[in-house]
C-alpha positions in Angstrom: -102.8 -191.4 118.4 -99.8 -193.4 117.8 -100.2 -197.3 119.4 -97.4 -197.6 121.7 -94.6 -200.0 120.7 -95.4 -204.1 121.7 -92.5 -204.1 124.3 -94.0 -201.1 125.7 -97.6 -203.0 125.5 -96.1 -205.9 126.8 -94.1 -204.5 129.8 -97.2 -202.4 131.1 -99.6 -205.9 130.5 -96.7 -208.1 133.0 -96.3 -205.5 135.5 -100.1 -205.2 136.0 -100.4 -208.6 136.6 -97.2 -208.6 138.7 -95.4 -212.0 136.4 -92.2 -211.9 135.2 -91.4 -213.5 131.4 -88.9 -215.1 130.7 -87.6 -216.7 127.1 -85.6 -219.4 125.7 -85.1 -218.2 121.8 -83.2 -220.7 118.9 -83.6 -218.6 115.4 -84.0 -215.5 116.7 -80.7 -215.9 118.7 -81.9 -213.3 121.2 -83.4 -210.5 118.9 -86.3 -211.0 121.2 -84.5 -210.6 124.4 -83.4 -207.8 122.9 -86.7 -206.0 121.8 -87.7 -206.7 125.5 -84.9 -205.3 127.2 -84.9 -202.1 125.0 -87.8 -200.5 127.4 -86.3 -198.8 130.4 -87.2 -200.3 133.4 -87.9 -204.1 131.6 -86.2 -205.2 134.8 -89.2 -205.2 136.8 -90.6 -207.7 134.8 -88.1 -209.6 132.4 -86.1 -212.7 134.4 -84.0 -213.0 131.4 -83.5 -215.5 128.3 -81.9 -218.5 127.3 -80.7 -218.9 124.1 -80.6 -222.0 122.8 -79.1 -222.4 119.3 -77.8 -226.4 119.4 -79.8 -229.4 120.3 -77.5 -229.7 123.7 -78.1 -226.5 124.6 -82.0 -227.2 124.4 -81.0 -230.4 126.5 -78.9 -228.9 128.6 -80.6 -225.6 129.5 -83.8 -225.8 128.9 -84.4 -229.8 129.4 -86.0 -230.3 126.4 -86.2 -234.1 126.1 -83.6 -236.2 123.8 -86.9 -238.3 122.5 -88.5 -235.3 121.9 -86.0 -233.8 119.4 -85.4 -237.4 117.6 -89.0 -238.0 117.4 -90.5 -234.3 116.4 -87.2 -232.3 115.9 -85.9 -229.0 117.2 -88.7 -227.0 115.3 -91.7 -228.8 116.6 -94.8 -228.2 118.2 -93.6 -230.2 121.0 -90.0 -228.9 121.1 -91.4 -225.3 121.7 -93.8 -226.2 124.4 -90.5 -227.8 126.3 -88.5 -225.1 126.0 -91.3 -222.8 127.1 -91.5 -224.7 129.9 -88.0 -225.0 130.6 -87.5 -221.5 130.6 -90.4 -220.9 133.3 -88.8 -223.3 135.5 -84.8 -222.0 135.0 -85.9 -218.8 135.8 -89.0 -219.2 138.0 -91.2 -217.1 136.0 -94.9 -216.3 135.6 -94.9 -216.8 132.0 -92.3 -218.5 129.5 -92.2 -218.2 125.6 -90.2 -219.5 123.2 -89.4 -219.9 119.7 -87.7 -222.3 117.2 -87.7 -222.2 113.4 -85.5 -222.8 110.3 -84.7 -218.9 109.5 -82.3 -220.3 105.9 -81.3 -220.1 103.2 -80.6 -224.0 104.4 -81.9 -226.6 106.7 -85.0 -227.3 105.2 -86.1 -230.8 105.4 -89.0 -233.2 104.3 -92.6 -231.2 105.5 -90.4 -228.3 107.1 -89.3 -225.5 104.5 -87.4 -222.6 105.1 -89.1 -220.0 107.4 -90.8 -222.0 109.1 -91.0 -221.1 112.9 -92.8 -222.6 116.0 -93.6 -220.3 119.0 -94.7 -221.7 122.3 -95.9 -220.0 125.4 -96.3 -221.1 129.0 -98.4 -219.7 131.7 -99.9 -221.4 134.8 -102.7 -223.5 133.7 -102.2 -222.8 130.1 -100.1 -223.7 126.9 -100.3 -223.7 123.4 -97.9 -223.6 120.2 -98.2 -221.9 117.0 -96.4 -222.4 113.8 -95.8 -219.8 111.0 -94.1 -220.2 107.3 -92.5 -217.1 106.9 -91.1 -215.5 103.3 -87.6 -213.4 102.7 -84.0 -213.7 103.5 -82.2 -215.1 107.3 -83.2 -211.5 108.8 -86.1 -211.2 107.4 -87.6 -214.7 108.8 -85.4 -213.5 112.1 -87.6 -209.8 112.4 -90.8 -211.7 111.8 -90.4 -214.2 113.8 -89.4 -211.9 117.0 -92.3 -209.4 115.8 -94.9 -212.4 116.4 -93.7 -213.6 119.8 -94.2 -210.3 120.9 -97.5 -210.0 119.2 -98.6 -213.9 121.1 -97.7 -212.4 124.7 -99.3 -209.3 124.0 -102.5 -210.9 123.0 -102.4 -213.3 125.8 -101.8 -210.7 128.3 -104.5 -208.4 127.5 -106.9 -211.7 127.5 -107.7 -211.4 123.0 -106.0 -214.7 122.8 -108.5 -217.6 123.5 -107.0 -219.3 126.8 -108.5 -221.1 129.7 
């Protein structure tokens, strides 16, 4: 028997909990968004996403803190967690996750090489942030990256991801 797809997974896991997900996406630049929304019916359960590429549109959208971003960055365990949390709150959703990462072939800074990617998640009571290293070209960091998001909520939703 073939597993169905994530957003499948995912979709069913929301609706039978009755929360809607929403996103606020940086590298990916909505390729998550878009894996969501390509289930009919994701509407029942998907608010929407912000996508937040610049530093004033984490600000601005998502209100991710100007001390945050000075003091940890834009790809930072705490940088994910706010926009996870701003994304809950702009949409008034259940459940908020989010993503930020340095998908090349530039931007890589002291302790922060290419491919890596923070994910965060929101969810009443609970949060937590991840980070990954990923290997290959823009894309491939991009497909990854999406892939694992989806992965997170699915695992949280079906309770195999230690949470409180």
């Amino acid at each position: 028997m073939v597993e169905k797809p994530l957003e499948e997974q995912i979709g069913e896991l929301l609706l039978a909990r009755g929360w809607f997900l929403a996103l606020a996406e940086s590298c990916t630049g909505g390729l998550v968004s878009h894996r969501i929304t390509n289930v009919p019916g994701s509407s029942d359960y998907y608010l929407g996403g912000i996508t937040a590429y610049a530093n004033e549109a984490k600000i601005g959208l998502l209100g991710v803190r100007l001390e945050t971003l000075e003091r940890y960055g834009a790809v930072s365990r705490e940088t994910v967690l706010e926009m996870a949390r701003g994304a809950r709150q702009a949409l008034k959703a259940d459940i908020g996750m989010s993503i930020s990462g340095i998908a090349g072939p530039g931007g890589e800074t002291p302790g922060k090489p290419v491919g890596l990617t923070w994910i965060g998640l929101s969810a009443p009571g609970w949060e937590n942030a991840w980070s990954y290293v990923w290997s290959g070209d823009r894309l491939r960091v991009k497909e990854q990256s999406a892939g694992q998001v989806l992965r997170l909520l699915r695992d949280y939703l079906n309770g195999s991801l230690a949470h409180g």
